[in-house]
VOFI-859308 format. One record per residue: x, y, z of N, C-alpha, C in turn; residue in three letters. Coordinates in Angstrom, 1 decimal. Example, Ala and Ser with C-alpha at 12.3 -4.5 7.8 and 13.67 -1.06 7.14 Angstrom:
BEGIN
{{13.2 -5.7 7.8} {12.3 -4.5 7.8} {13.2 -3.3 7.8} "ala"}
{{12.8 -2.2 7.1} {13.7 -1.1 7.1} {12.9 0.0 7.9} "ser"}
END
This chain:
BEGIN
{{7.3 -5.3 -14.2} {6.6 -6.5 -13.7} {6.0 -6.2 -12.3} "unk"}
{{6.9 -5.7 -11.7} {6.6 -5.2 -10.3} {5.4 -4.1 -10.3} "unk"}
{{5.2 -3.5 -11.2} {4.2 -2.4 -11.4} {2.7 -3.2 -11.9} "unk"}
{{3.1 -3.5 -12.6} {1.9 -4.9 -12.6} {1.4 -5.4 -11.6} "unk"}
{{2.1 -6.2 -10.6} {1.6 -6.4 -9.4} {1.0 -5.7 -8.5} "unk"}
{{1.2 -4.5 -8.5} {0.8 -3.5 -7.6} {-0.4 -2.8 -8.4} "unk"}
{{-0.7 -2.8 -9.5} {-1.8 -2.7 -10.0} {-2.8 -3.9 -9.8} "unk"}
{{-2.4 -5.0 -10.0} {-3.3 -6.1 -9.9} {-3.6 -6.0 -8.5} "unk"}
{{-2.9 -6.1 -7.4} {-3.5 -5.9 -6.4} {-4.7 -4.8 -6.1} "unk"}
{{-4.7 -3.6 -6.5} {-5.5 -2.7 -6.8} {-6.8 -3.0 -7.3} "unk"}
{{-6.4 -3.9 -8.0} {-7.7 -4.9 -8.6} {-8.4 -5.6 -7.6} "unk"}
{{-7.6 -6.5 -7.1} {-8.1 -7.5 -6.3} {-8.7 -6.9 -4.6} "unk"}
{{-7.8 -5.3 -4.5} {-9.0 -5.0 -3.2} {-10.2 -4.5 -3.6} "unk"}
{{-10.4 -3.8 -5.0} {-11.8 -3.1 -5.7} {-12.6 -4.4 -5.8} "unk"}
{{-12.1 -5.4 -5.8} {-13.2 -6.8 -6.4} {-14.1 -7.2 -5.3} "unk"}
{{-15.0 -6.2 -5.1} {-16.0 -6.9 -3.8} {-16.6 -7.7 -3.9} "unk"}
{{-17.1 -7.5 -5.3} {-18.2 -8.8 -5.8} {-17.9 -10.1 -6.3} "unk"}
{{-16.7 -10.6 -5.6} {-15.6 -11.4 -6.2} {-15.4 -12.3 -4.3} "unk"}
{{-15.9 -13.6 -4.6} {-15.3 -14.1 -3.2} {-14.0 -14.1 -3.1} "unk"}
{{-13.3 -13.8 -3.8} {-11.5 -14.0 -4.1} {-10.9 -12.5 -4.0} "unk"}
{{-11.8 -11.8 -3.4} {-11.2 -10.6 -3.3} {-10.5 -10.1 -2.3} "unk"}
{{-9.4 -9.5 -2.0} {-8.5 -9.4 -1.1} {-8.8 -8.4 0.0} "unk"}
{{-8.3 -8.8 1.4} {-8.2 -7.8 2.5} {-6.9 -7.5 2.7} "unk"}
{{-6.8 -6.3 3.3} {-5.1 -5.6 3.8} {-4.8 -6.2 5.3} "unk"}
{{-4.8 -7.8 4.9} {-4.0 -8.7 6.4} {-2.5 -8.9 6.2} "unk"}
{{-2.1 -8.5 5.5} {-0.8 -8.3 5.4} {-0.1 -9.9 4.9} "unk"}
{{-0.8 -10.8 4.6} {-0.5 -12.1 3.7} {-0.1 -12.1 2.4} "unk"}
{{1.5 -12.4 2.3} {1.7 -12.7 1.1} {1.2 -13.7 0.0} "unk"}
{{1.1 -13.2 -1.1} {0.2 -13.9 -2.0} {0.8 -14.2 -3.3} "unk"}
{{0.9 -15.3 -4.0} {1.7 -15.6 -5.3} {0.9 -15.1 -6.3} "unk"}
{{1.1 -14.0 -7.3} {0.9 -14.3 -8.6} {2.0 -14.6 -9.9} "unk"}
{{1.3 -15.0 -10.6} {2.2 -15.0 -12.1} {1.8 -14.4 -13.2} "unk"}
{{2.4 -12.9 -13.6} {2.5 -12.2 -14.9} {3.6 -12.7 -15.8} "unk"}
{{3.0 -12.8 -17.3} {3.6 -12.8 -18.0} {5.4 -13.9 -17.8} "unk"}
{{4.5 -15.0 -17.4} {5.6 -16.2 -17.1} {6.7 -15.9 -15.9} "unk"}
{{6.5 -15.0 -15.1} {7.2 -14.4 -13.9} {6.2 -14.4 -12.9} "unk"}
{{7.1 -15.3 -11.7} {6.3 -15.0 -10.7} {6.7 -14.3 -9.7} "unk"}
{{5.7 -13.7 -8.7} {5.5 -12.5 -7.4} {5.1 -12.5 -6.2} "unk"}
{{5.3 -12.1 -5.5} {4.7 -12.1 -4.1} {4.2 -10.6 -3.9} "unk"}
{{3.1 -10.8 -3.4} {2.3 -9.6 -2.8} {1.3 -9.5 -1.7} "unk"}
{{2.1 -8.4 -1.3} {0.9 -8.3 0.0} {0.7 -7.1 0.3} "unk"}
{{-0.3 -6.7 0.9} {-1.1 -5.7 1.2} {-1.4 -5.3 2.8} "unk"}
{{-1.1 -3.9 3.0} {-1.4 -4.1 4.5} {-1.9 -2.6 4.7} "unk"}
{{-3.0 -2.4 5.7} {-3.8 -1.1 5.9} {-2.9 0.1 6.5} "unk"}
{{-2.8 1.5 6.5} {-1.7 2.0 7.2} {-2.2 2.7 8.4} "unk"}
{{-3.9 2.7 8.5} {-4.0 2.9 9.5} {-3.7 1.9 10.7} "unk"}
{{-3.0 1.1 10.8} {-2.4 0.0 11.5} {-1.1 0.0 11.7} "unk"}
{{-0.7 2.0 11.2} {0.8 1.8 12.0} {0.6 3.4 12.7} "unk"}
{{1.8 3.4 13.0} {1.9 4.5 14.2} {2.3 6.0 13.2} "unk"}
{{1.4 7.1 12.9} {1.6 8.1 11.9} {2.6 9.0 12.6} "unk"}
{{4.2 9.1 12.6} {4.5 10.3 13.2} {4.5 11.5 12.9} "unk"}
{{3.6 11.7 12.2} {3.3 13.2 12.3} {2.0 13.5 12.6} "unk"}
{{1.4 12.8 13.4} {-0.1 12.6 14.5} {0.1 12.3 15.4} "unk"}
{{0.8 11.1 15.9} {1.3 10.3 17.5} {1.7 11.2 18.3} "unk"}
{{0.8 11.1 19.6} {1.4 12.0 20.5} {2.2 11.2 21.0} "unk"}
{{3.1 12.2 22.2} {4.2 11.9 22.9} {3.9 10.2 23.4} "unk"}
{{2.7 10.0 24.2} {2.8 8.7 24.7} {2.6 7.2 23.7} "unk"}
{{2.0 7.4 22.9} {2.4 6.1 21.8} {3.6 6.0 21.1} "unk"}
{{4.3 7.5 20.6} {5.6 7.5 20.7} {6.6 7.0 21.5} "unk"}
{{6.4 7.3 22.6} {7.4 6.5 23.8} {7.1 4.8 23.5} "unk"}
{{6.1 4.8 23.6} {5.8 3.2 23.9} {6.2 2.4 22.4} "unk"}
{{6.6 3.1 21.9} {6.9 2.2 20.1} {8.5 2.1 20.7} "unk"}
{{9.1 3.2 21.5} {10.5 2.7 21.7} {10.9 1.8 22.8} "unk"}
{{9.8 1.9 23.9} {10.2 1.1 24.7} {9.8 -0.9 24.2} "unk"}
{{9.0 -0.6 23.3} {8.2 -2.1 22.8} {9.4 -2.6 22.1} "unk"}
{{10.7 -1.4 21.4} {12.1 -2.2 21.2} {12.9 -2.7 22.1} "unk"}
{{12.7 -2.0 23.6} {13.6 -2.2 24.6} {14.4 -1.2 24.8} "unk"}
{{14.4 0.1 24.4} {14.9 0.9 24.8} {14.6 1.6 25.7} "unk"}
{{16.2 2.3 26.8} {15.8 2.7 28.5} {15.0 4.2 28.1} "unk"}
{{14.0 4.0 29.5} {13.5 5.1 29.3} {13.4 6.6 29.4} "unk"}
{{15.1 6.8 29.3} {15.7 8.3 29.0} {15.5 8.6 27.4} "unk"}
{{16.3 7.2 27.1} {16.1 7.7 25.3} {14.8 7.4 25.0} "unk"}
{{13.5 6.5 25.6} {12.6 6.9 24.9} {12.0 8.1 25.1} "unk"}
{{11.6 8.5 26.2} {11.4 10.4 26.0} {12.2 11.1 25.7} "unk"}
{{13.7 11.0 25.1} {14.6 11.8 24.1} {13.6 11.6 22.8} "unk"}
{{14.0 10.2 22.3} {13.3 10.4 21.0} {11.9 10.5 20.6} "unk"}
{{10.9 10.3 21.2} {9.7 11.1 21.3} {9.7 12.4 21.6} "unk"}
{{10.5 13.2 22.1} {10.2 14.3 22.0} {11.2 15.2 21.3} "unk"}
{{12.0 14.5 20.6} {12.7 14.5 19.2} {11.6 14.9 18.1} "unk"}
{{11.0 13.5 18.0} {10.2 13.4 16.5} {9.5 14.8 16.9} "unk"}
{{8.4 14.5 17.9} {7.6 16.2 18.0} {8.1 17.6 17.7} "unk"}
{{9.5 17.6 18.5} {9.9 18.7 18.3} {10.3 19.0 17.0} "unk"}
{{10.6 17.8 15.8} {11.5 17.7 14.8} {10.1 18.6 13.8} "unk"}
{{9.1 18.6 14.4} {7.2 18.2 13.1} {6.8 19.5 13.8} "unk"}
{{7.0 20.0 14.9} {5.9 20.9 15.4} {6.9 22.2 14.7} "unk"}
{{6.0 23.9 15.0} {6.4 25.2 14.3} {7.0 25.5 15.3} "unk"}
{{7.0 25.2 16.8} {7.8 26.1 17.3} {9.0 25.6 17.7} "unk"}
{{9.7 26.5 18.9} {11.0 26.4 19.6} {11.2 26.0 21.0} "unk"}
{{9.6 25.5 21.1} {9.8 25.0 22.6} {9.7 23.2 22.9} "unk"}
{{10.8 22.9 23.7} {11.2 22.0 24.0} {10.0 20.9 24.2} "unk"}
{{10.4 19.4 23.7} {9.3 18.8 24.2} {10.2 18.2 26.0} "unk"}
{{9.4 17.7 26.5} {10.6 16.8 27.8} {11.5 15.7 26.9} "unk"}
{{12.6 16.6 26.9} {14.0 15.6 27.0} {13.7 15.7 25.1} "unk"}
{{13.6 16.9 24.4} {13.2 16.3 22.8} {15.0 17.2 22.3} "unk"}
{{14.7 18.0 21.1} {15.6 18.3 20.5} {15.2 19.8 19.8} "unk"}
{{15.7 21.3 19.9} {15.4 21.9 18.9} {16.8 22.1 18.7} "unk"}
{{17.1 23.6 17.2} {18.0 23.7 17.1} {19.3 23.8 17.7} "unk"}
{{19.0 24.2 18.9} {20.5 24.4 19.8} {20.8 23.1 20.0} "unk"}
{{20.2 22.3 20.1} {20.7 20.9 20.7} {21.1 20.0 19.5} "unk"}
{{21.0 20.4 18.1} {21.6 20.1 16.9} {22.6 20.9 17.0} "unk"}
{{23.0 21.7 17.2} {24.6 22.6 17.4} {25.4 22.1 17.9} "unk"}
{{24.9 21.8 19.6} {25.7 21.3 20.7} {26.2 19.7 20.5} "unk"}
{{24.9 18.9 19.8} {25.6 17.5 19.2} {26.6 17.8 17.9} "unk"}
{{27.2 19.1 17.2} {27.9 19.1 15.8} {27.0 19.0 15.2} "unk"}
{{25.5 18.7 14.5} {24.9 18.5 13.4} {24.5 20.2 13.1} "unk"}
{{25.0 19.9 11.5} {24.9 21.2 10.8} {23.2 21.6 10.5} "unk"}
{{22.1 21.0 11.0} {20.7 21.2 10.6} {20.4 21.4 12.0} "unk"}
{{19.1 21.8 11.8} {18.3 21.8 13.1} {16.9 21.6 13.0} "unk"}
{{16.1 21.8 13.9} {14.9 20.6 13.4} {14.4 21.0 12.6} "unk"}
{{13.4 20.6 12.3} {13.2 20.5 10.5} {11.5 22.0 11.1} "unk"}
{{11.0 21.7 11.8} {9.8 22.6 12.2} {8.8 22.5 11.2} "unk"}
{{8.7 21.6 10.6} {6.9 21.0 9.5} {7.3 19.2 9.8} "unk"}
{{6.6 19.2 8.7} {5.9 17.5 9.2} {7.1 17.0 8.5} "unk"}
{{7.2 15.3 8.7} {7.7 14.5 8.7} {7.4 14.3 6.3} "unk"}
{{8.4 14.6 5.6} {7.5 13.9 4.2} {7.4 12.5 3.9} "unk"}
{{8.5 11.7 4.8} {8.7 10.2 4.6} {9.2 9.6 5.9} "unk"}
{{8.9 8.4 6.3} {9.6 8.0 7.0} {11.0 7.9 7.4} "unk"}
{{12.3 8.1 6.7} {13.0 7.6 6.2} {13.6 9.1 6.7} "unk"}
{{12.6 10.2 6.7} {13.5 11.1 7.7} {13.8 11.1 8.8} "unk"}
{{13.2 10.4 9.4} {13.1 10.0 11.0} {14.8 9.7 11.1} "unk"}
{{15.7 9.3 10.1} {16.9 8.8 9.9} {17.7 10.5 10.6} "unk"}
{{17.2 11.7 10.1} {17.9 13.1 10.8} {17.6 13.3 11.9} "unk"}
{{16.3 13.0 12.4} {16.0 13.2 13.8} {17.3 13.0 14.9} "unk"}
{{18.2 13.9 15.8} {19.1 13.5 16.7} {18.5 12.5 17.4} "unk"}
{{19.2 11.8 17.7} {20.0 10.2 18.4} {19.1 9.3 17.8} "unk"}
{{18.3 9.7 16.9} {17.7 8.1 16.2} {19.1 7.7 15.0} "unk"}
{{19.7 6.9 15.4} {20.4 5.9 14.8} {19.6 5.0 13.3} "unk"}
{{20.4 4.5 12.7} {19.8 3.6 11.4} {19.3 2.1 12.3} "unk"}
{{19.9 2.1 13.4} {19.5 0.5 13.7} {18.3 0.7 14.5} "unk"}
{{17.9 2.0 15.7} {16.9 1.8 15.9} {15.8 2.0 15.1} "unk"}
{{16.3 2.7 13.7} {14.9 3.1 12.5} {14.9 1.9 12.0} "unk"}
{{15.2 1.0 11.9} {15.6 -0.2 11.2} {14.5 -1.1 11.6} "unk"}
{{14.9 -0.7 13.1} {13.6 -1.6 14.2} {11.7 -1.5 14.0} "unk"}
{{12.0 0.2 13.8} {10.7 0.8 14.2} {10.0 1.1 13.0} "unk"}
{{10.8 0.8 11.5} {10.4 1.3 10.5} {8.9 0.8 9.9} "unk"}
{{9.3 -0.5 10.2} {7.7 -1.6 9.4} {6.7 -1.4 10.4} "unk"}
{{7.0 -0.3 11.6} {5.5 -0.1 12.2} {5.1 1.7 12.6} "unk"}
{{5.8 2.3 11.5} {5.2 3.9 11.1} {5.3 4.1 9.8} "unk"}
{{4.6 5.3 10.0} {4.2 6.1 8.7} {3.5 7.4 8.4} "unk"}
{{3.4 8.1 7.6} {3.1 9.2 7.3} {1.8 9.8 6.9} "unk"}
{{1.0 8.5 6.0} {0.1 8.5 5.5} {-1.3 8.2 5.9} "unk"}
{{-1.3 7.5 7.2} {-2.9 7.1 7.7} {-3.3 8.6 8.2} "unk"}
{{-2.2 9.9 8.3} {-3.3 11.4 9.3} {-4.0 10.8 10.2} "unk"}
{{-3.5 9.5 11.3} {-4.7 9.7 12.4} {-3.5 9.5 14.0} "unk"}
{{-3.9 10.4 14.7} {-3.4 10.2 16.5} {-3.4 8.6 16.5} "unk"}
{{-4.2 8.2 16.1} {-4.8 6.8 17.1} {-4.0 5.9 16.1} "unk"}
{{-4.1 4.5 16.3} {-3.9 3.1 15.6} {-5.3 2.5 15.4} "unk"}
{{-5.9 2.5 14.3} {-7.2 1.0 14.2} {-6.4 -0.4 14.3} "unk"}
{{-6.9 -0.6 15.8} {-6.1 -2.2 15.9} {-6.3 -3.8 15.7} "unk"}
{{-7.2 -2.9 14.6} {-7.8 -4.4 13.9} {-6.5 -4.2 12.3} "unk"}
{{-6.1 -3.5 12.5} {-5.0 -3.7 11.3} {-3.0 -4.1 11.8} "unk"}
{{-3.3 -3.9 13.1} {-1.8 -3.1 14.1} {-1.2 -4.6 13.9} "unk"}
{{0.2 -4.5 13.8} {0.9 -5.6 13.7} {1.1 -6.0 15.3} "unk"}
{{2.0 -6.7 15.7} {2.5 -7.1 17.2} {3.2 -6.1 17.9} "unk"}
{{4.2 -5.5 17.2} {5.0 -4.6 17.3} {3.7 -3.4 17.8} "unk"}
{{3.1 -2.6 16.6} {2.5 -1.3 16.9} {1.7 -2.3 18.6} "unk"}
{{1.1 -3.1 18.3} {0.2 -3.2 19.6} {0.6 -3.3 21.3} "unk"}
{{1.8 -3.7 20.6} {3.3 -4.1 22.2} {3.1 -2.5 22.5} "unk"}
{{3.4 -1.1 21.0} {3.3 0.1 21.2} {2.6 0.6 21.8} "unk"}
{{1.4 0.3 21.9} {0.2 1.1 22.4} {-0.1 0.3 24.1} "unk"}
{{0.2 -0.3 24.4} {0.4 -0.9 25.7} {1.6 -0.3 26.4} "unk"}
{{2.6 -0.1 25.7} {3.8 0.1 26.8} {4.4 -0.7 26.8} "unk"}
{{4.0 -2.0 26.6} {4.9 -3.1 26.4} {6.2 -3.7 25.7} "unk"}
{{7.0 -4.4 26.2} {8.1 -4.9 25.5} {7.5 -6.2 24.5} "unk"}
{{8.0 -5.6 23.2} {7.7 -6.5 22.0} {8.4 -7.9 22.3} "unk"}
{{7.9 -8.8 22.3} {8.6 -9.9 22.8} {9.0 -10.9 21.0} "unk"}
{{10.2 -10.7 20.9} {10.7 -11.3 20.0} {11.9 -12.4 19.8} "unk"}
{{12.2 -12.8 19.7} {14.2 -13.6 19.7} {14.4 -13.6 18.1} "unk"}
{{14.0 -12.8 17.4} {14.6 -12.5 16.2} {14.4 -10.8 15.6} "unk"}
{{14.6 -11.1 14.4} {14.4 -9.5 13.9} {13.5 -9.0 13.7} "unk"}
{{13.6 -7.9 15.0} {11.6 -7.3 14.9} {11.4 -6.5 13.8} "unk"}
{{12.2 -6.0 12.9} {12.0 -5.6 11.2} {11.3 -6.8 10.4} "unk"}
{{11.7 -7.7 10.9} {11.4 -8.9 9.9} {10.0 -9.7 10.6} "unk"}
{{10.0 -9.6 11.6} {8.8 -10.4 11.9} {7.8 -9.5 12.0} "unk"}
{{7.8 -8.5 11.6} {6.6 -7.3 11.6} {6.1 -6.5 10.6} "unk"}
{{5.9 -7.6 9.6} {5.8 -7.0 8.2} {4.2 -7.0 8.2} "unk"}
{{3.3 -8.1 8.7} {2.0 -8.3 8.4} {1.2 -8.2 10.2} "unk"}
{{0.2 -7.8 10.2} {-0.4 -7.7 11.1} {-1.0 -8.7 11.9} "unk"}
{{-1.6 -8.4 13.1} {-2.5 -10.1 13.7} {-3.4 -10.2 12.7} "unk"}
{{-4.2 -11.4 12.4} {-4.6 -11.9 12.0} {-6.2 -11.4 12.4} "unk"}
{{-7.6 -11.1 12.2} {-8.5 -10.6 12.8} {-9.6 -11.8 12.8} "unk"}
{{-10.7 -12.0 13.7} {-11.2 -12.9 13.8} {-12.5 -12.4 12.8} "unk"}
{{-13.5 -13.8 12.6} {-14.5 -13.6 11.8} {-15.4 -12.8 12.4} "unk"}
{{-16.5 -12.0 11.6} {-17.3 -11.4 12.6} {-17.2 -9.7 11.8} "unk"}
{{-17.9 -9.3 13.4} {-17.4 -7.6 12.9} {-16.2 -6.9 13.1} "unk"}
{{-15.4 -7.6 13.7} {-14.1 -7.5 14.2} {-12.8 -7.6 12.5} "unk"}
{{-13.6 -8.3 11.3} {-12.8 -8.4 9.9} {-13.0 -7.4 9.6} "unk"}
{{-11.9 -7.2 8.4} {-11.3 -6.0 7.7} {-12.5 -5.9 6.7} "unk"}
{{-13.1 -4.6 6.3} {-13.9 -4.6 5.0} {-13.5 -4.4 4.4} "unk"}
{{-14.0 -4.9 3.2} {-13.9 -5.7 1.7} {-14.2 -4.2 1.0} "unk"}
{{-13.4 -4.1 0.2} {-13.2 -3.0 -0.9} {-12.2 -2.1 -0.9} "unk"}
{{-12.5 -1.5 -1.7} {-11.4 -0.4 -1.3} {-11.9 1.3 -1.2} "unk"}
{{-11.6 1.0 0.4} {-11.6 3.0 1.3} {-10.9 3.2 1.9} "unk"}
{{-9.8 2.2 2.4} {-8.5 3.2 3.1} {-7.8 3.5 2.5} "unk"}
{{-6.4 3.2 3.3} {-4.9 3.6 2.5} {-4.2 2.3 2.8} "unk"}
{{-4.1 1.8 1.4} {-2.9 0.8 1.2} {-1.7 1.1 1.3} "unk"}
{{-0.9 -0.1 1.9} {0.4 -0.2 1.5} {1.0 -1.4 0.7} "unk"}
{{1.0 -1.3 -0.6} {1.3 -2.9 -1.5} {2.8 -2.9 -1.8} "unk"}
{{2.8 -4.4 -1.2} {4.7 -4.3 -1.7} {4.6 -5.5 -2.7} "unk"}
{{5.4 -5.3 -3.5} {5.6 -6.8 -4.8} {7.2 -7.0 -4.6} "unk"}
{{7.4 -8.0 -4.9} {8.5 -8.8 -4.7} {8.7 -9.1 -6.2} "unk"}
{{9.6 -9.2 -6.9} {9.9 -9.9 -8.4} {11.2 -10.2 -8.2} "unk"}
{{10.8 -11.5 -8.3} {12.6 -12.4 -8.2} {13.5 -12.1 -9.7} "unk"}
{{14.8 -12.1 -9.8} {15.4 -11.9 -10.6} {16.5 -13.4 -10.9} "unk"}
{{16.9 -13.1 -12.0} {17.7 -14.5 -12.1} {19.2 -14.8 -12.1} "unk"}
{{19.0 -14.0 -11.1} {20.7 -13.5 -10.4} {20.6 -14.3 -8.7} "unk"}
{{19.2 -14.7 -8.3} {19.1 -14.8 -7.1} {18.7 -14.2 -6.3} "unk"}
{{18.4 -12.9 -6.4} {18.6 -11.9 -6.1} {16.7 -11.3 -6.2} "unk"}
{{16.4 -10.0 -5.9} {14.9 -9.8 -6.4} {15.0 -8.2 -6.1} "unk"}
{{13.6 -7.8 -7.3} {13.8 -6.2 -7.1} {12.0 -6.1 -6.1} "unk"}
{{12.1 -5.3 -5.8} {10.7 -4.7 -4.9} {10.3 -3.3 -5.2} "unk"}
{{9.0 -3.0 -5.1} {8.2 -2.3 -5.2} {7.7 -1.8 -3.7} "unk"}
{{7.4 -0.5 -3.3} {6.4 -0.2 -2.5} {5.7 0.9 -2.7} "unk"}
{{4.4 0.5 -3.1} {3.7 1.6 -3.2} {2.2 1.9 -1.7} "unk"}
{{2.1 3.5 -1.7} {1.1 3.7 -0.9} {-0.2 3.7 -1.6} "unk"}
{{-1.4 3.6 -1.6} {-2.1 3.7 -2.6} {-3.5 4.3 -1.4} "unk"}
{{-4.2 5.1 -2.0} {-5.4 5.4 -1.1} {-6.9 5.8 -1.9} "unk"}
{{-8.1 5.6 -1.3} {-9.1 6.1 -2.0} {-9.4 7.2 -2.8} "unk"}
{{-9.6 7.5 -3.7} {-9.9 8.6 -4.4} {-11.2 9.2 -4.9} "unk"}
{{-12.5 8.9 -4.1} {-13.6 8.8 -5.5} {-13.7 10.0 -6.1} "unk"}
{{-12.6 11.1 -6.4} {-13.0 12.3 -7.2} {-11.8 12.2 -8.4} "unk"}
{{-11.5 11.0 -8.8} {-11.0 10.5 -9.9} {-11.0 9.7 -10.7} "unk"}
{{-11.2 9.2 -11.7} {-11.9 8.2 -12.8} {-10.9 6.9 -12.4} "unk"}
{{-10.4 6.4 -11.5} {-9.6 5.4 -11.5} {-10.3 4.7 -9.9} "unk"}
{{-10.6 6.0 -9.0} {-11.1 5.6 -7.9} {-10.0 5.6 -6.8} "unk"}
{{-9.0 5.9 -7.3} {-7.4 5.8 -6.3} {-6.0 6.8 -6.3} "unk"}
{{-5.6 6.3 -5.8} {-4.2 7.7 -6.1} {-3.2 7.0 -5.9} "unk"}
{{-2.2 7.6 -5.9} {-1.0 7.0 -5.6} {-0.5 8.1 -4.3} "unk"}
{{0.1 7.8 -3.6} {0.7 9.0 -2.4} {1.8 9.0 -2.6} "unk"}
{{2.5 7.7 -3.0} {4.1 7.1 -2.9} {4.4 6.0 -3.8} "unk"}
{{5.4 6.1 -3.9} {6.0 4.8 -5.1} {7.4 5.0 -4.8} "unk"}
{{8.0 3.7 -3.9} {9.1 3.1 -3.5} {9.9 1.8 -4.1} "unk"}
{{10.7 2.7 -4.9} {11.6 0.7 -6.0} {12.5 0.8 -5.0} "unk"}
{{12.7 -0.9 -5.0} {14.4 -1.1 -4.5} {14.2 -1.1 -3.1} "unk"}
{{13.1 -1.4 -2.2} {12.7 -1.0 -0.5} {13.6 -2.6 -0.1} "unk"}
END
């Protein structure tokens, strides 16, 4: 069911010629397959922060937009760097292998790219709660240094200022969908040429619901027009 959704969405961003055709604003949206209904939404990925492109300083600024001091944000920015780049030299205040020895961890930095976000979890002193925080605003998949911040949630944009994300609840949770863009040239274009991120929701009758996340990106040298990058059950 959930696969269905994420196909149908696939549909509804190709539908240009369709006034009902969907943009990646990150609004969830009801459908109903096959007497089950779903929530889906769509959101662009160049609108998060790619760690394995971000330099040092939008890196810093994603940790400080949590509120973290700014020892550990130039720890863990120059963690991730050092964790993605080939060599053995230090970023300020980062991590190579000796400094995975000296903490007890049996690895040491990984020296290639990032394959999922969800590695960011080995990086030394990133904890599960600060990935927890920072998760719904990176990724792997947009390949660009920069943010397009006509797609950037609150979070990435607090990022890119330096700023403290001003929240009083869970910045995981309140940063699932992006600002909202104004009419004009400043809106998202209609079709499909970036890289999606579709998540489906399917309730179960336990109370309970299973999820889907898929990445999905342009393809035109394929008879479908798209690809898949990723496919995440159970997110």
């Amino acid at each position: 069911m959930a696969a269905a959704g994420v196909n149908y969405a696939i549909s509804q961003i190709a539908a240009v010629d369709s006034e009902d055709a969907w943009v990646a604003d990150g609004v969830s949206r009801d459908w109903q397959f096959k007497d089950s209904d779903m929530s889906i939404s769509v959101t662009e990925e160049s609108g998060r922060i790619d760690i394995n492109s971000a330099q040092f300083g939008l890196l810093k600024g994603l940790f400080a937009a949590i509120g973290l001091d700014v020892a550990v944000q130039d720890e863990l920015a120059g963690s991730i760097i050092d964790w993605r780049d080939s060599d053995n030299l230090h970023q300020q205040s980062g991590a190579e292998d000796a400094d995975y020895r000296a903490a007890g961890i049996e690895y040491g930095a990984k020296d290639g790219q990032f394959d999922d976000v969800s590695e960011l979890r080995l990086v030394k002193g990133l904890s599960r709660e600060i990935f927890e925080k920072i998760r719904p605003a990176v990724t792997v998949d947009s390949r660009r240094k920069s943010v397009n911040r006509l797609y950037a949630s609150p979070l990435v944009l607090a990022a890119m200022e330096g700023e403290l994300f001003d929240d009083e609840g869970d910045v995981a949770a309140e940063n699932t969908a992006p600002t909202l863009p104004t009419p004009g040239n400043n809106s998202p274009r209609r079709g499909f040429f970036g890289i999606y991120r579709i998540r489906c929701e399917v309730p179960l009758g336990d109370g309970g619901h299973f999820s889907v996340e898929a990445v999905v990106s342009a393809d035109r040298a394929s008879n479908t027009g798209f690809r898949f990058n990723r496919w995440n059950e159970g997110v």
